[in-house]
C-alpha positions in Angstrom: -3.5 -14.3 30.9 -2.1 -10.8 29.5 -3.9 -10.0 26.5 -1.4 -9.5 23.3 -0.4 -9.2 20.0 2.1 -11.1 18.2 4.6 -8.4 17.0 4.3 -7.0 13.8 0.7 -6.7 14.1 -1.6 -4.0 15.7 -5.3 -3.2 16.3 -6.8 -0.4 15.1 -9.0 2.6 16.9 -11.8 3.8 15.5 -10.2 7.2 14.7 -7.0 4.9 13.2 -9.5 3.2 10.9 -11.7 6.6 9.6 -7.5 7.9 8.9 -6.7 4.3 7.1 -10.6 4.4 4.8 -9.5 8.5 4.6 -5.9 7.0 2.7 -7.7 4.4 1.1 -10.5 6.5 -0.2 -8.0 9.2 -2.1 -6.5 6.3 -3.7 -9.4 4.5 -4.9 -10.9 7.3 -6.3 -7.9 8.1 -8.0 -7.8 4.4 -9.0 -11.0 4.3 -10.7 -10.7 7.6 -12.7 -7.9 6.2 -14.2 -10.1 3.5 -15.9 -9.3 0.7 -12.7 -11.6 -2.3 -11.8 -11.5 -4.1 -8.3 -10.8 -7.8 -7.4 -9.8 -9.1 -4.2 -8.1 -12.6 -3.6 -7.8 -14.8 -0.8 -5.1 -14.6 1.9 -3.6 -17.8 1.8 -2.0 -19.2 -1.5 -0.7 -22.6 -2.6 2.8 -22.5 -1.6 3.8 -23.3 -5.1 2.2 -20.3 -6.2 4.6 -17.8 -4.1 7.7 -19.3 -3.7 10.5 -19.1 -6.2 9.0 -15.7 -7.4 10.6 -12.9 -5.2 14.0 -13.9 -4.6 16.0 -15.3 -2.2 14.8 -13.0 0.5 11.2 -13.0 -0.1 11.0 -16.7 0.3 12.5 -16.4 3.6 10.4 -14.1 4.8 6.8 -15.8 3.6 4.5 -17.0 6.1 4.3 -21.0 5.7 0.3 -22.3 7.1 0.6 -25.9 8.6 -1.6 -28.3 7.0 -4.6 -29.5 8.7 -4.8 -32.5 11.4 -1.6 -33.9 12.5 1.1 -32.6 10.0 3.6 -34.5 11.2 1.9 -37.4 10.3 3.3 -37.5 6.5 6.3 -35.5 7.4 9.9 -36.1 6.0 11.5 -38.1 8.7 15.2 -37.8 7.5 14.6 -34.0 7.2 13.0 -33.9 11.1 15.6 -36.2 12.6 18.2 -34.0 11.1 16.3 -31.0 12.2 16.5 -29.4 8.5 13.5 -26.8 8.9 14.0 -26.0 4.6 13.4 -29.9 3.6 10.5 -30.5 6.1 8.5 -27.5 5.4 7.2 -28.9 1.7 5.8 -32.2 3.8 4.1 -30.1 6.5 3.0 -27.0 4.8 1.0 -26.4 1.2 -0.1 -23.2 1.8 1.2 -19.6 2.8 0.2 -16.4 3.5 0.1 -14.0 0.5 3.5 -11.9 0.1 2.4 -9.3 -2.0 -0.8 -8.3 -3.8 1.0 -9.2 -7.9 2.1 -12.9 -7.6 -1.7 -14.0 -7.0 -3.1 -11.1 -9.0 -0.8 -13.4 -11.7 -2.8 -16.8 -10.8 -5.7 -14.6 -10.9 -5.6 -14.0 -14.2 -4.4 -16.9 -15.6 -7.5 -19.0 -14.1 -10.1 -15.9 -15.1 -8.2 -15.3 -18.9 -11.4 -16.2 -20.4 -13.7 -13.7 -18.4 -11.6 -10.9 -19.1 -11.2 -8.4 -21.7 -7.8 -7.2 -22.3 -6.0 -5.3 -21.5 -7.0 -5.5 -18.2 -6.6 -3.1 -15.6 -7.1 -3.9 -11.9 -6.9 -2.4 -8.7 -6.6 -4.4 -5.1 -6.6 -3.2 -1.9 -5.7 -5.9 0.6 -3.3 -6.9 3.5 -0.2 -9.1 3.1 2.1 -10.8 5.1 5.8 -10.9 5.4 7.5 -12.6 8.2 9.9 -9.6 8.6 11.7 -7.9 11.7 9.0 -5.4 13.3 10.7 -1.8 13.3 9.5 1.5 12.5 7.4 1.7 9.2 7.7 -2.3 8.6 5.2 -4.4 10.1 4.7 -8.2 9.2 0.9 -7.5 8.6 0.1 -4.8 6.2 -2.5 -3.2 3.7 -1.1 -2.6 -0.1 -3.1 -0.6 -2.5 -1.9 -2.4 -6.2 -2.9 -1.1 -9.3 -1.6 -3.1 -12.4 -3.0 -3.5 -16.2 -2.1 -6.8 -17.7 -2.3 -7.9 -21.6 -0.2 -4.4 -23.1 3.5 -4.1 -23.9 2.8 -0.3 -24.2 4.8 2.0 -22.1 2.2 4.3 -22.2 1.0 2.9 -18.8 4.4 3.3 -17.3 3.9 7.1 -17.5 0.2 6.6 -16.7 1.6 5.2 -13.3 3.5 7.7 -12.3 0.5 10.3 -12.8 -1.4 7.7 -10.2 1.1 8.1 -7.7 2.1 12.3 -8.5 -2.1 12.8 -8.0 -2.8 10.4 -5.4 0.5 11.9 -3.4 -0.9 15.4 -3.9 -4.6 14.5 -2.9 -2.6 13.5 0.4 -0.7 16.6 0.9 2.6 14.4 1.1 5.3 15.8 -0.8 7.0 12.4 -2.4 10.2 11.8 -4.9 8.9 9.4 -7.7 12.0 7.7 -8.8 11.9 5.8 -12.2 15.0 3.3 -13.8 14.7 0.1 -15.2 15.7 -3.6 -14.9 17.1 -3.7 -18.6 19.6 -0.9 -18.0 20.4 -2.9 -14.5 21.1 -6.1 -16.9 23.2 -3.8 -19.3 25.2 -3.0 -16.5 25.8 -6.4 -15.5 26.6 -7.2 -19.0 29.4 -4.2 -18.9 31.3 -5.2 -15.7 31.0 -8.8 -17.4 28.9 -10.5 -14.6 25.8 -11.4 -16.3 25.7 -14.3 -14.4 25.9 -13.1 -11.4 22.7 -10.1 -12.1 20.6 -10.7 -9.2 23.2 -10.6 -6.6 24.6 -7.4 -8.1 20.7 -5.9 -7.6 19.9 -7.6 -4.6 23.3 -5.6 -3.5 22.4 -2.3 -5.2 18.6 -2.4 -3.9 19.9 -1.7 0.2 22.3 1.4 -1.0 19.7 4.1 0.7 20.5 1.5 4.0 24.1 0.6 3.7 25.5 3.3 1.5 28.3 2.3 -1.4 30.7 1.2 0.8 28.0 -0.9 2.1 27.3 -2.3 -1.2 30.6 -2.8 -2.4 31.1 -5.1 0.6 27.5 -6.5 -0.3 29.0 -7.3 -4.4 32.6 -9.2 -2.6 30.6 -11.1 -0.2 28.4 -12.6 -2.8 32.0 -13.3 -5.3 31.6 -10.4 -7.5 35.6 -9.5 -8.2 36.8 -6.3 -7.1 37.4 -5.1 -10.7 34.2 -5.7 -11.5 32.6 -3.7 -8.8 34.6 -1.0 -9.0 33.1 -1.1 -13.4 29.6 -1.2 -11.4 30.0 1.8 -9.1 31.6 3.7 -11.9 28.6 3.3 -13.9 26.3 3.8 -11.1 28.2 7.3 -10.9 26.3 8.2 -15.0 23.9 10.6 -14.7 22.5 11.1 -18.6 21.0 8.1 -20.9 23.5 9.8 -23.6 26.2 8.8 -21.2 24.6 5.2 -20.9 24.4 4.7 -24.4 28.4 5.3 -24.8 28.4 2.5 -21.8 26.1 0.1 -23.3 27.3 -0.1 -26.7 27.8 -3.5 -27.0 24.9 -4.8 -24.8 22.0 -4.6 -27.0 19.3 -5.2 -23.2 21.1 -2.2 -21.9 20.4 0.1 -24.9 16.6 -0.9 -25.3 16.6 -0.3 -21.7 17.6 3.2 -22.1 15.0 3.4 -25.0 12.3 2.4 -22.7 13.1 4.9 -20.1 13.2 8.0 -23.5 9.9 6.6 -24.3 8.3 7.0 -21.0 9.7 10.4 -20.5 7.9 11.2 -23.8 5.4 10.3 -22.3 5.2 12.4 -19.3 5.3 15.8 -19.0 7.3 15.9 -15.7 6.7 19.9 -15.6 3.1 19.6 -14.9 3.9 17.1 -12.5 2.8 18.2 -8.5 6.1 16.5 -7.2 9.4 15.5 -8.5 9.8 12.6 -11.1 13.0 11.5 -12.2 15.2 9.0 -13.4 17.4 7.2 -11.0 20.2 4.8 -12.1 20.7 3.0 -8.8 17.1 2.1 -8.2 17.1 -1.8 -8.1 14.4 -3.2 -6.5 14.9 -6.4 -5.7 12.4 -8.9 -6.2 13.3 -11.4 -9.1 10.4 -10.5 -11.5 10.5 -7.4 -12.9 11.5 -7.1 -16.2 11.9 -3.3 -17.0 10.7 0.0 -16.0 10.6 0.1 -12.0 9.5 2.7 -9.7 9.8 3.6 -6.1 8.0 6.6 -4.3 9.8 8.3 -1.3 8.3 11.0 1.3 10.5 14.5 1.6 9.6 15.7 4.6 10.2 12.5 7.1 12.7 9.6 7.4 11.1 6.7 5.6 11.5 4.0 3.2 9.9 3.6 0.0 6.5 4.6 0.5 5.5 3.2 -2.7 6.8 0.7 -5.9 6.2 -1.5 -8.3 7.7 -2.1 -12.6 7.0 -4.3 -15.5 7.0 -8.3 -15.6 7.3 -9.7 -19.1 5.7 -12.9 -18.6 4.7 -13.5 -14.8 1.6 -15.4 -16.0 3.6 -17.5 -17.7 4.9 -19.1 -14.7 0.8 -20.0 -13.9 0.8 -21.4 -17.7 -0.5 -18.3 -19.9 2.6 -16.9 -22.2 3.2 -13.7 -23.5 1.1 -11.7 -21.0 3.0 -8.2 -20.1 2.4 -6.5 -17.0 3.3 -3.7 -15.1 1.8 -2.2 -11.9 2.3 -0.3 -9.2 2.1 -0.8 -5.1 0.9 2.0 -2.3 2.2 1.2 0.7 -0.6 2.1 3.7 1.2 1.7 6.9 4.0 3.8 5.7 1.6 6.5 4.4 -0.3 6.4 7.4 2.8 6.7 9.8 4.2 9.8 7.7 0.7 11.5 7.5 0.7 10.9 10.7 4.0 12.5 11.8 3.6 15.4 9.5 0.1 16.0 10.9 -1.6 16.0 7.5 -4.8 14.1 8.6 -8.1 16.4 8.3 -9.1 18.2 11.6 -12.7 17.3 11.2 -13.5 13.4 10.3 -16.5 13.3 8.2 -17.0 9.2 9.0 -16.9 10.5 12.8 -20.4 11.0 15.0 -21.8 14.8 14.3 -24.2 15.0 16.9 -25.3 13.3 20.2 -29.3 13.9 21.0 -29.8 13.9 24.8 -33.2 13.6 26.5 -34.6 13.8 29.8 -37.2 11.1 30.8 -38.6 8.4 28.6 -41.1 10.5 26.9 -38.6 13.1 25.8 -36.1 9.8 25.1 -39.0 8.5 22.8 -39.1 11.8 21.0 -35.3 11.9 20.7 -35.4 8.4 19.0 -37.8 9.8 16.6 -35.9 12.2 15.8 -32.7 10.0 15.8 -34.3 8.8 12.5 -34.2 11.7 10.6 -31.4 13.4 10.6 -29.8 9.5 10.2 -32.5 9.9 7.0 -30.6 13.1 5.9 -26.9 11.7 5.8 -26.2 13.0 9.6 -24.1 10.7 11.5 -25.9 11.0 14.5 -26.5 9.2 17.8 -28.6 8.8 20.7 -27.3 8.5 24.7 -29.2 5.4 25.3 -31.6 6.3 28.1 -32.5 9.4 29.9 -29.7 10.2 32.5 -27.9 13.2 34.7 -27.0 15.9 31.7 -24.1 15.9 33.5 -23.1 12.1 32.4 -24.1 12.6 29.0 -22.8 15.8 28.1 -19.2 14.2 30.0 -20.4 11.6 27.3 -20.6 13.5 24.5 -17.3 15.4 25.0 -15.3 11.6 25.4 -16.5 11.2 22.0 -15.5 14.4 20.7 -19.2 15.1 19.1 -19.1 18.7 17.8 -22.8 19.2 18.7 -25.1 18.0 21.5 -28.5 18.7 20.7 -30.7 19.1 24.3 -34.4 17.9 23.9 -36.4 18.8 27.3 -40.3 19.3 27.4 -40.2 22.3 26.3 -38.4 21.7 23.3 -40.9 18.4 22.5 -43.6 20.5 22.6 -42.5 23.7 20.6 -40.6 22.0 18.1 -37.9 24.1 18.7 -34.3 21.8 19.4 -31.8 23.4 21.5 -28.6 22.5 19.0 -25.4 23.6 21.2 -21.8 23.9 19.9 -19.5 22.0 21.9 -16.3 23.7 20.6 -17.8 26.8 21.0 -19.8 26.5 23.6 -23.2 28.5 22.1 -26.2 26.7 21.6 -30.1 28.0 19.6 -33.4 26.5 19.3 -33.7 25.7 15.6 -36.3 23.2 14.1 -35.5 20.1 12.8 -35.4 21.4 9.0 -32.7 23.9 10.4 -30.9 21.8 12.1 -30.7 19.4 9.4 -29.1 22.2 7.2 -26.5 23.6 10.3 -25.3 19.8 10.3 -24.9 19.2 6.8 
């Protein structure tokens, strides 16, 4: 048998994972300076927990988990004889693979309400699944770093947000567009053209403008009914640049002018001057999954052709879904493959890996081996990451050893060197070496 992969999915080297705990690091530092606590949930959910919550599209692309023992056994038989995969799925499956890192973060809080203090502010850093079409910066398994605070309507976290993403973007040395709008203006809109009712297809359309462009999404509004005269009032107001502008549009739609008041608040907020990267209000953000409520945000890289590297809003009353009313939200996703793949590309990983090896020791026989292990233990003991060949071969193999492993120092213990105390240390990119003692070495290394 070949050994494989299902697509969408990929091991990781050891240098790949020291780059993906160097990503993750920034941002959980970042994460707890800001005030962040962690909690982690499991990757399968009750079914009913994740579906009906992102939109048409998400629920097509969850991962359904078969139940156990024969799950055909209480299957629908009208739905299988007519081959209907969408009626047979509730008989066979009651769990799925998690979607995104919010919706059980959600569940999570409603069955914990009474251990936490609110507001609550949480961070997660976990993968999730999404039975998507593998392509360049979208995989169907994948790490997202979330950062949310539940139990505050204050739009103070909004702008507190975006300072998470401008400093953890900077900390990475990638230079990102943080792009703010929200779902209330989107709804104003809607109201405008007159097609309230038909709000999410008229997002769900806007959301894919960076793939399909406005003609694109003008095709996008027909196909899904929306008249021509109404998408032509859509794409006009898509073409406003100011909130003053907005205002004038939204006169009579009382969601769309408290929308625009959100966004005035949050730019209070902020001071976007200070800011390390650019920050700015964007009309035709969408994003498309059903349950955001107002401000939303999405995070793009400069330098490299991507998608959103980064996004998130406000849900009004996600918990209430799980039974717990009146519980704002508002949170924010990082996402890792995509960071990875532009650091990556843009060659903004460090040179030196401080989770890689520092030194190999290399002996001789099995008294100078014995010695070596000794001394193994302490520079381990100093915070060295250190390692010894394990037995007493040709130089020749270890030293080819050593440089497979791209160990920036070697150090050569002999006879000699066990009974002086003296350590020949040699520098493998430089190809010098000294007899130092161990106290010596210890500081060289650190």
């Amino acid at each position: 048998m070949k050994p494989s992969t299902p697509k969408g999915v990929r091991d990781f080297t050891p240098q790949q994972v020291n780059r993906r705990n160097y990503i993750f690091d920034i941002i959980r530092k970042v994460f707890v300076k800001y005030g962040y606590q962690p909690i982690e949930t499991p990757a399968m959910e009750n079914l009913s927990t994740l579906t009906g919550k992102y939109g048409e599209e998400g629920d097509r692309l969850l991962f359904k988990v078969l139940n156990n023992g024969d799950f055909l056994a209480k299957a629908n038989k009208e739905a299988l004889e007519h081959l209907d995969s969408n009626k047979i799925v509730p008989s066979i499956s009651k769990r799925g693979l998690r979607y995104d890192l919010t919706v059980p973060f959600a569940r999570f809080v409603v069955m914990h309400q009474n251990d936490l203090v609110f507001p609550f502010k949480r961070y997660q850093i976990q993968p999730v699944w999404r039975a998507d079409r593998p392509q360049k910066g979208r995989y169907q398994e994948f790490f997202q770093c979330d950062v949310d605070v539940v139990g505050s309507d204050s739009l103070m976290y909004e702008a507190e947000l975006i300072q998470i993403y401008d400093e953890v973007f900077a900390a990475l040395g990638i230079e990102v567009t943080i792009k703010f709008n929200n779902r209330k203006i989107l709804a104003g809109i809607a109201e405008a053209a007159g097609i309230t009712d038909n709000f999410m297809d008229m997002t769900i359309a806007i959301d894919k403008l960076d793939k399909i462009g406005p003609k694109g999404i003008r095709e996008e509004m027909l196909k899904r009914g929306i008249s021509n005269e109404a998408v032509d009032r859509v794409n006009a107001i898509l073409e406003t640049k100011s909130l003053n502008g907005l205002k004038a549009i939204f006169s009579e739609s009382e969601t769309g002018r408290k929308g625009v008041e959100e966004i005035e608040k949050v730019m209070q907020f902020l001071n976007t001057d200070a800011a390390k990267n650019d920050v700015k209000f964007d009309i035709t953000l969408a994003r498309g999954l059903s349950y955001y409520t107002g401000c939303i945000f999405e995070v793009t890289a400069k330098d490299v052709k991507m998608g959103s590297i980064g996004g998130g809003g406000r849900y009004d009353d996600l918990t209430g879904i799980f039974g717990l009313k009146n519980v704002s939200g508002v949170g924010v996703s990082f996402g890792a493959e995509r960071i990875y793949d532009v650091m990556q590309e843009l060659n903004l990983f460090p040179k030196k890996d401080a989770a890689a090896l520092k030194v190999l020791l290399i002996a001789f026989d099995d008294e100078t081996h014995n010695f070596a292990f000794k001394t193994l233990g302490n520079l381990r003991a100093a915070g060295i990451n250190a390692d010894l060949y394990p037995e007493p071969a040709k130089m020749k193999k270890q030293m080819k050893y050593a440089n497979s492993r791209n160990v920036p120092y070697t150090l050569i213990i002999g006879g000699d060197e066990m009974e002086t105390g003296l350590l020949t240390l040699k520098n493998m990119t430089e190809g010098t070496q000294e007899k130092l003692h161990i106290e010596e070495i210890v500081r060289v290394l650190s």
